[in-house]
C-alpha positions in Angstrom: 0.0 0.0 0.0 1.2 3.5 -1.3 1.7 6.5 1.4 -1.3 8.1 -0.3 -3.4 5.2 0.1 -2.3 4.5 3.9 -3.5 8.7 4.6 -7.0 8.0 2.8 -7.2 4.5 5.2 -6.1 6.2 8.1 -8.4 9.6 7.8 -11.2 7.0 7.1 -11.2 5.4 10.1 -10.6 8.3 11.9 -13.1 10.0 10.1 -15.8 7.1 11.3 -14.7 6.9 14.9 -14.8 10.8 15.8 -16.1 12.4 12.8 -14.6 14.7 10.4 -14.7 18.6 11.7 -12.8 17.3 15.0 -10.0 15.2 12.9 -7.0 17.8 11.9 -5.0 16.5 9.3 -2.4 17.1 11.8 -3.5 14.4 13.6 -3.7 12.0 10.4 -0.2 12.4 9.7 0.3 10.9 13.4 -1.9 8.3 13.2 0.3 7.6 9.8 3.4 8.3 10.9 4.3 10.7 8.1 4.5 14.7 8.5 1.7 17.0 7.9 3.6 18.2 4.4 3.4 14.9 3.5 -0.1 14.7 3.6 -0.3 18.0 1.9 2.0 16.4 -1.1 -1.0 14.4 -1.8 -4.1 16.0 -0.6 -4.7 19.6 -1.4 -6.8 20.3 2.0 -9.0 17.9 4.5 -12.1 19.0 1.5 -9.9 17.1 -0.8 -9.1 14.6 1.5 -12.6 13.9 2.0 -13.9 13.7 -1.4 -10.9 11.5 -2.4 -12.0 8.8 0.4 -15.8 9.0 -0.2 -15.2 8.1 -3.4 -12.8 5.3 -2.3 -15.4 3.9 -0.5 -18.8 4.7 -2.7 -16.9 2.9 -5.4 -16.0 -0.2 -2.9 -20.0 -0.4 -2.3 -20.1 -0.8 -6.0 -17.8 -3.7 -6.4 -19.0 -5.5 -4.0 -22.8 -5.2 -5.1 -21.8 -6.3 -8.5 -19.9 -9.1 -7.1 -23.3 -9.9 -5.0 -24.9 -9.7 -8.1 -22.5 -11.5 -10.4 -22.0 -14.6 -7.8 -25.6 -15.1 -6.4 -27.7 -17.8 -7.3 -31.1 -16.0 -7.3 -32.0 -12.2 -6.6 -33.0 -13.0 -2.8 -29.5 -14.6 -2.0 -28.3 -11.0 -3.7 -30.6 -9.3 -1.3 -29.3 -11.5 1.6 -25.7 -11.0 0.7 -26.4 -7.1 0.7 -28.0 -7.1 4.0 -24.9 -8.9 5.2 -22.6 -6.1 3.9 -25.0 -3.2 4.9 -25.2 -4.3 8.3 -21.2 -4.9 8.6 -21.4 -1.1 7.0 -23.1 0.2 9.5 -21.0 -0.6 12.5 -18.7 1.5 10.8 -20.4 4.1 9.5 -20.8 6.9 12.2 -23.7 9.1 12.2 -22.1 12.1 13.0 -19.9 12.0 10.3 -22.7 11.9 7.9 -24.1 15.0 9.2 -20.9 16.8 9.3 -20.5 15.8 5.3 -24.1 17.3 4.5 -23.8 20.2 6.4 -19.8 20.7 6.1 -19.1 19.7 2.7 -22.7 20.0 0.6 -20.7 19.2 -2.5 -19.3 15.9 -1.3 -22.8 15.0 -0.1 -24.3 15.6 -3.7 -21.5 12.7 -4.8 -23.6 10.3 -1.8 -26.5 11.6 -2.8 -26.1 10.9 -6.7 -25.0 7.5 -5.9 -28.0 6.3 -4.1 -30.3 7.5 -6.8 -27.8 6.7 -9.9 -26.5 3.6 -8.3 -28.2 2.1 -5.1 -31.8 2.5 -6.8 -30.6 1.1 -10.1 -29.1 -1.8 -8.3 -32.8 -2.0 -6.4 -34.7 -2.3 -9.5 -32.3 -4.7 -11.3 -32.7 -6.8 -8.6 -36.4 -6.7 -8.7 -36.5 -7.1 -12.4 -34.0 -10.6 -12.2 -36.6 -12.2 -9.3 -39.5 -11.6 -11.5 -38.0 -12.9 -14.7 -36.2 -16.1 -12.2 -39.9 -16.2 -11.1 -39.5 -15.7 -7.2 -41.2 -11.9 -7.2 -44.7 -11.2 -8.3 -44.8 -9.6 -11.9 -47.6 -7.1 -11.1 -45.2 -5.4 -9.4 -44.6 -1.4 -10.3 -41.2 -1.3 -10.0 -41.1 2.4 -10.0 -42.2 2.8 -7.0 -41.3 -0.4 -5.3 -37.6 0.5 -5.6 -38.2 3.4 -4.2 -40.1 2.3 -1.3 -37.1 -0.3 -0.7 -34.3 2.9 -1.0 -36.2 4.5 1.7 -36.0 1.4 3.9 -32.4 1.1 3.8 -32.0 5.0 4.5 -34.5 4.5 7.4 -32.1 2.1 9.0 -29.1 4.4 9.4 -31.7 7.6 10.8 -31.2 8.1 14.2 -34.3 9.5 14.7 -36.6 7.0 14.1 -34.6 4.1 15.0 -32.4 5.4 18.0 -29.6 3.2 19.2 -30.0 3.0 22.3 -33.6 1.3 21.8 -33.2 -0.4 18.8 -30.3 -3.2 17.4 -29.3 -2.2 13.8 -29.3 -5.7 12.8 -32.7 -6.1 14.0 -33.9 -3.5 12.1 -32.3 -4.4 9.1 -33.7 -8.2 9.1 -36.8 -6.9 9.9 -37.5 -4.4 7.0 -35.7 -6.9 4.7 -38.1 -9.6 5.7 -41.1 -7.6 4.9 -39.3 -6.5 1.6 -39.0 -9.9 0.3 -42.3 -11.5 1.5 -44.2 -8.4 0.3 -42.3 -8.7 -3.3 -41.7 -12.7 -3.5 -44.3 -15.1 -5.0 -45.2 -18.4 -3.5 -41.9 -20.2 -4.6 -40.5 -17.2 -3.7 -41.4 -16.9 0.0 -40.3 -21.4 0.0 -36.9 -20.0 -1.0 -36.5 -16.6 1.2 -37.6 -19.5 4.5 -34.4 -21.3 3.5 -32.2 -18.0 3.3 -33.9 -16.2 6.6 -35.2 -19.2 8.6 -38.2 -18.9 8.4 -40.7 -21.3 9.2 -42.2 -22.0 6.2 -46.1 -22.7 7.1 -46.0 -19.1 7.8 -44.7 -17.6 4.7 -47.2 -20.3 2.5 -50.0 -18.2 5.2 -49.6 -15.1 3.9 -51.8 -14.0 0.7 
């Protein structure tokens, strides 16, 4: 790994552990072990910094869904191997550093933002579009708006206001809304294969019409 790479790691982590206006980049190049010009050699400001390691890691989300979808067997072992990933995500992914990037750097925030609706909901209705044509989700399905309903539900997750930490288990939450997406979407041979994936027992998914 490069000295460039090992500052945009470093600032990273540092970034999700105590957020971003509090880190100096005085204190990456000691958590590096290189000197502050050094970090200035390669990064312009902390702005640049920034923007250089949201885009390391929005296009890291990106490989990893295609290998989801690439190396899955159906689209609800996709969806299950995303809800893995998402919920190892978000026990790194601190809130307040998300806040600081909307309010603090609005352009770097437009990047997020044009990835969940260029990428994330793209990725959402491909997904539903392979389970309809593999026959496991329902083909009256409006896939306009069910891929939006399911963006929302993954942005839901990480809002601290409706699902506070300290009364709700991310991975809960996750499972849960997940569950519902899949029943709600899945057909009959659908719902037989989601009870194998979620453990479900399977009288009660056949139940549901």
């Amino acid at each position: 790994m490069g000295v460039k790479e090992r500052i945009m790691e470093n600032a990273l982590k540092m970034f999700r552990l105590y957020g971003i206006k509090s880190v100096t980049m005085f204190d990456i190049s000691k958590e590096t072990g290189v000197s502050k010009k050094t970090v200035y050699e390669h990064f312009e400001d902390k702005e640049d910094l920034v923007l250089e390691g949201m885009k390391f890691v929005l296009n890291s989300h990106i490989e990893h869904f295609q290998d989801f979808r690439q190396n899955s067997a159906n689209a609800i072992e996709e969806l299950i191997k995303e809800l893995e990933y998402m919920e190892m995500m978000g026990k790194t992914v601190n809130p307040v550093m998300l806040y600081e990037i909307q309010k603090y750097h609005p352009a770097i925030w437009r990047r997020i933002e044009e990835f969940k609706k260029d990428y994330v909901l793209q990725g959402i209705t491909e997904n539903l579009q392979r389970g309809i044509e593999e026959g496991l989700y329902r083909n009256d399905l409006n896939m306009n708006i069910i891929s939006r309903m399911r963006q929302l539900q993954l942005e839901t997750v990480f809002d601290t206001e409706q699902y506070p930490v300290m009364q709700f288990d991310m991975h809960e939450v996750m499972e849960q809304l997940t569950k519902h997406f899949i029943l709600g979407v899945a057909t009959l041979e659908g719902r037989r294969l989601a009870a194998q994936y979620l453990h479900i027992e399977e009288e009660s998914t056949t139940s549901i019409t």
